[in-house]
N, C-alpha and C positions, 0 to 999 in steps of 0.2 A: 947590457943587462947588469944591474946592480941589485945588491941586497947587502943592506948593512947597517951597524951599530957603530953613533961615533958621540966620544964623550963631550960633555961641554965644555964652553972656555972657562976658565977659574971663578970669574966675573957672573958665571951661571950654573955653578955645579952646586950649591945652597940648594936651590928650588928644582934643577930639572935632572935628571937622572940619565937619559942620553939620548941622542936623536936618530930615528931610524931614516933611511933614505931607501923607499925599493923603487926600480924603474924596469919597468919589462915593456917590451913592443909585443903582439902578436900576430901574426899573419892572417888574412882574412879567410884563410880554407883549417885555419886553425883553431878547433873546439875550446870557450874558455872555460874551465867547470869553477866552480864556484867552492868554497875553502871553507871549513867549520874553524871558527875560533872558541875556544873554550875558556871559563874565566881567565883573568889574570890579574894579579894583585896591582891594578895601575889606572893612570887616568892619564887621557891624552889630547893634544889641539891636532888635528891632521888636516895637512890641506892637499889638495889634488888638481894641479895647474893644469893637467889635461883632462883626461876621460873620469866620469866620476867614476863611486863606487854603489853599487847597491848592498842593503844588509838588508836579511831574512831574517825574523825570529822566528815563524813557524808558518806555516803553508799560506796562514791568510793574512798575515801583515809581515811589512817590508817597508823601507824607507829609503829617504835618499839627498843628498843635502840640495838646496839651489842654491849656493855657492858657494860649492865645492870645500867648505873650509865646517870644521866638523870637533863640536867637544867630545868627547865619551868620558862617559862618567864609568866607578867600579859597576862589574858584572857581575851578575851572580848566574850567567846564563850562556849558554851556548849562540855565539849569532853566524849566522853563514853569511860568507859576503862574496860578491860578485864585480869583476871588476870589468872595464872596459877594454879595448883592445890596444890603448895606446897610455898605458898606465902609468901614472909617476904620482908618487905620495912622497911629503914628508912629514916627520912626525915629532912632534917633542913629546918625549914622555916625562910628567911629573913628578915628585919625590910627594913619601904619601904625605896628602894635607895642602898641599902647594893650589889646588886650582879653589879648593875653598879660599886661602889666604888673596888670592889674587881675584876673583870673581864677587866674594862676599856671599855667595848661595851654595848653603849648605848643601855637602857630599852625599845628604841619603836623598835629598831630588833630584839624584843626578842619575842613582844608581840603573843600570842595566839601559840607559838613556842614549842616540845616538842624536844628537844636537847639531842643528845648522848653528856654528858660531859665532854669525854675523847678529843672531837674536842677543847672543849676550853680550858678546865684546865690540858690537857696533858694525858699521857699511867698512871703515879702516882695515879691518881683514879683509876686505878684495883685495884690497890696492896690494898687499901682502901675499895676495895668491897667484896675481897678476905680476907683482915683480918674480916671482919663484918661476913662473913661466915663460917669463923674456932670459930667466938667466942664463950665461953661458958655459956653467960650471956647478960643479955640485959643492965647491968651493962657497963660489957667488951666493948659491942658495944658503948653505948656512949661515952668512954672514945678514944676508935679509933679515933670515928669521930670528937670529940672537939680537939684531938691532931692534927687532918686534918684541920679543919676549922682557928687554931692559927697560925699555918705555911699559909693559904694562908693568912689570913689579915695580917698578918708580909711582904707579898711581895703585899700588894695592890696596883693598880694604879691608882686611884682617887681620891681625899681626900673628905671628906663628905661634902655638900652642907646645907644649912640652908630647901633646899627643902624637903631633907629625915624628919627634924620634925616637918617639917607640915602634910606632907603627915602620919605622925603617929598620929597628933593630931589629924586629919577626921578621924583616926582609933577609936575614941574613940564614944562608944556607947551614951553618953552624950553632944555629938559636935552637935551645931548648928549651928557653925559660919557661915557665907556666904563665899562665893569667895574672893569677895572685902576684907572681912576682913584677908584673909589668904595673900594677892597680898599687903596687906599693911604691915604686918609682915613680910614679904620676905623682904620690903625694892625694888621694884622691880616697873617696870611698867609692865601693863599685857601680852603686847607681850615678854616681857623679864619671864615672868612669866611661861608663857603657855610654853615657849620653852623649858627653863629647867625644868618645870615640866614632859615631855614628854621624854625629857634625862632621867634622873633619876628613874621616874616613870612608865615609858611605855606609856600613854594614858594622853590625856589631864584631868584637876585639875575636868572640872565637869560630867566627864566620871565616873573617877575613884571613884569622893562621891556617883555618882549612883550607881556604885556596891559594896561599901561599906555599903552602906542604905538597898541593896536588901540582900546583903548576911545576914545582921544584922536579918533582917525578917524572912529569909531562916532558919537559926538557931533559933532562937525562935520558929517559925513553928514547928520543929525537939525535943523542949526540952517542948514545952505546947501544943502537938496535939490538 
């Protein structure tokens, strides 16, 4: 059983923010129940070399990738997921703005989106999900996927925006700045603001400190019951 946050190598700490790795087995007389995630200020590639996952957004729709390798765009929504009984995910998470720069499709068509990411990034994500699943370490695996993630920012199509570090400095649990003060930093007026912050971001600038403020809490919650 694993669960964990591991940072990037130097060569990928620019664009990706850190990569999770969970692997759980379950027993077959063992009940799986299914996990409410609540926004979170982030955008993720996850791939699933064995059992997938299924996600609920509300009683009558549910999705599910066919193969196994999966964008999520920001949320503004609660989605319940479901996993298999022989579960192994890993996950890059991106620094905000990063999968717009690297995709070229803007962040608010992505939002609350759970994407098979073989539609966007091509059939070359199997081969990617499939070496994650021969590997023989969690070592090994990282090393696949950092060799994945260098080849696609070597063909990116957008070049980085002043907006990506802003939107990283509201990530900072310490940030109290206002709006006005980020709109002045951009250099920007506010409808030039809000636009591209919504490019980039998925959700307008004081959406997104909302659910960086609630997740902030949400984790605390989790780490001082």
């Amino acid at each position: 059983m694993l669960l964990e946050n591991i940072k990037p190598s130097p060569a990928l700490a620019e664009f990706i923010s850190c990569y999770r790795i969970a692997d759980f087995v379950f027993s077959a007389d063992e009940a799986i129940p299914s996990k409410a995630y609540p926004p979170r200020p982030q955008e993720c590639l996850q791939f699933f070399p064995r059992d997938k996952e299924t996600v609920y957004y509300d009683k009558d729709f549910y999705t599910q990738s066919a193969s196994g390798c999966v964008i999520t765009g920001q949320h503004t929504v609660v989605s319940h997921r479901h996993v298999g009984m022989n579960f192994l995910t890993v996950v890059a998470v991106f620094k905000p703005g990063m999968l717009y720069s690297l995709t070229g499709i803007p962040a608010s068509g992505l939002v609350n989106y759970y994407i098979d990411a073989e539609n966007i990034l091509g059939k070359g994500i199997i081969l990617v999900n499939e070496q994650l699943y021969h590997a023989v370490s969690y070592n090994e695996m990282l090393a696949i996927l950092e060799k994945y993630l260098l080849e696609l920012i070597n063909k990116s199509k957008k070049k980085q925006h002043i907006i990506n570090a802003i939107a990283q400095q509201m990530l900072r649990r310490d940030n109290k700045a206002s709006i006005d003060y980020f709109i002045k930093e951009a250099c920007l007026c506010q409808r030039q603001f809000d636009r591209k912050f919504k490019e980039y971001i998925g959700v307008n600038p004081k959406l997104y400190a909302r659910i960086v403020r609630f997740d902030n809490v949400f984790r605390m919650k989790n780490r001082f019951p």
